[in-house]
N, C-alpha and C positions, 0 to 999 in steps of 0.2 A: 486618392489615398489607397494603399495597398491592394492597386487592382489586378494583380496575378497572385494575390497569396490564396486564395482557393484552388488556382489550379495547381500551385506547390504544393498547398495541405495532399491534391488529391494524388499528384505525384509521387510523395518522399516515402508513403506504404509499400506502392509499387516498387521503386528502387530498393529501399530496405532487404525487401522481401526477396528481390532479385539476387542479393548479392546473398543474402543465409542460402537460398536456394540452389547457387552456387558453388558454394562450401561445403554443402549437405548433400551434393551430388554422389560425391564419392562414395558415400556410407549407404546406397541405393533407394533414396528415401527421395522423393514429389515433396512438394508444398502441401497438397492434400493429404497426404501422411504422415510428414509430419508435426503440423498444423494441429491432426488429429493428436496424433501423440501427445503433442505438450498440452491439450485442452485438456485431454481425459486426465489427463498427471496434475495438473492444477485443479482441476474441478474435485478429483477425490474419484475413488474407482465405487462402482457401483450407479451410476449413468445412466439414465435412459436415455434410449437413440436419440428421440425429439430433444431432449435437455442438450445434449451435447450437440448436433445441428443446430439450434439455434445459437449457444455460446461461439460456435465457427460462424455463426452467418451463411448457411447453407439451409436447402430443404435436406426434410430426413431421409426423402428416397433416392437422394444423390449421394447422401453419405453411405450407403449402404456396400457399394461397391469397393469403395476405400477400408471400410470395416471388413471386409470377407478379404482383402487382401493383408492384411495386417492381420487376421485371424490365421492366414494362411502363412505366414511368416511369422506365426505362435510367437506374437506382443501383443494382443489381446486376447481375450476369451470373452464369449458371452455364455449369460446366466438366465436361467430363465427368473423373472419377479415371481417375490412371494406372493404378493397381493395379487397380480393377473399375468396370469399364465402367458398372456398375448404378448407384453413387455418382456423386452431381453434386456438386462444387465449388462454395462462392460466393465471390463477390468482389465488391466495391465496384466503380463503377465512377467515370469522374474526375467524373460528374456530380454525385457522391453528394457530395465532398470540402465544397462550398462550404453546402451543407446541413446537412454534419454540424458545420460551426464555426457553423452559425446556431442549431443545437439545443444545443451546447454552452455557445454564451452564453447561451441562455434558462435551460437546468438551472442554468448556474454564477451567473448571476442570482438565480435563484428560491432554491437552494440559502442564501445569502449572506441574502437576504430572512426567509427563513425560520430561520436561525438568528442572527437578528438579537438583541443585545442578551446573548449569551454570549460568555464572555471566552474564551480558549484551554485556561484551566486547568479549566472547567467543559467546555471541547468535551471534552476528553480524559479525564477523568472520568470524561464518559459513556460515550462511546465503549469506555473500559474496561470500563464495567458492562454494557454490549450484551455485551461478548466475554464476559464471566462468564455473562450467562444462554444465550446461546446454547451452552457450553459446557456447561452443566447439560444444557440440553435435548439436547443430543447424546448427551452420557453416560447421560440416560436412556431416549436411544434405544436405543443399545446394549447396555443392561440387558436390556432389555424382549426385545431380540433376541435377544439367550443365552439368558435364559428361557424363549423360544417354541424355540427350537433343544434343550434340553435335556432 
């Protein structure tokens, strides 16, 4: 019973991603740029580095490079924290604004493209069944963690 649907789950990110990536070529923007972008835009500007690498699923000293080149094409800026000095802030900056609704309609495009030809009651369906397994998979992360703890 459904013994390649994990290696579709782990395939369809990849693809996905491949084809925004694509599309997003032209506007000179990587997967790790604008990746970045839409995190920092979704998270809310004021960011610590660590916050925003972990919501990308990267370490922070790899995002660092990707942040000084997007600082360097002023759409973000970093701030130094009030609270310690050692933390830098990001923030978008207004350049970033008219880029980020160019990326938006390319995902909400491709998005639309690609679930083309399911009806509402099949999106939600699925979408339920995502939440079930990822729900499994979590529980039996937690398993697995009491166990090693006990």
């Amino acid at each position: 019973m459904g013994q390649h649907i994990g290696f579709k789950l782990a395939r369809l990110p990849r693809l996905w991603r491949a084809v925004i990536d694509e599309r997003l070529a032209p506007l000179g923007l990587t997967q790790t740029r604008w990746v970045t972008l839409w995190n920092l835009r979704n998270m809310g500007g004021g960011q610590a580095q660590c916050d925003l690498a972990r919501a990308i699923g990267v370490e922070a000293p790899s995002l660092v490079r990707t942040l000084d080149q997007l600082a360097e094409q002023n759409l973000i800026e970093r701030r130094p924290c009030a609270d310690d000095r050692r933390t830098k802030r990001l923030y978008l900056t207004d350049d970033a604004t008219p880029l980020l609704e160019k990326i938006e309609t390319i995902v909400n495009e491709t998005r639309s493209e690609m679930l083309r030809g399911f009806s509402q009651a099949e999106m939600d369906e699925f979408e339920s069944m995502l939440d079930r397994i990822e729900k499994n998979g979590l529980d039996l992360q937690r398993q697995s963690e009491e166990a090693k703890a006990s």
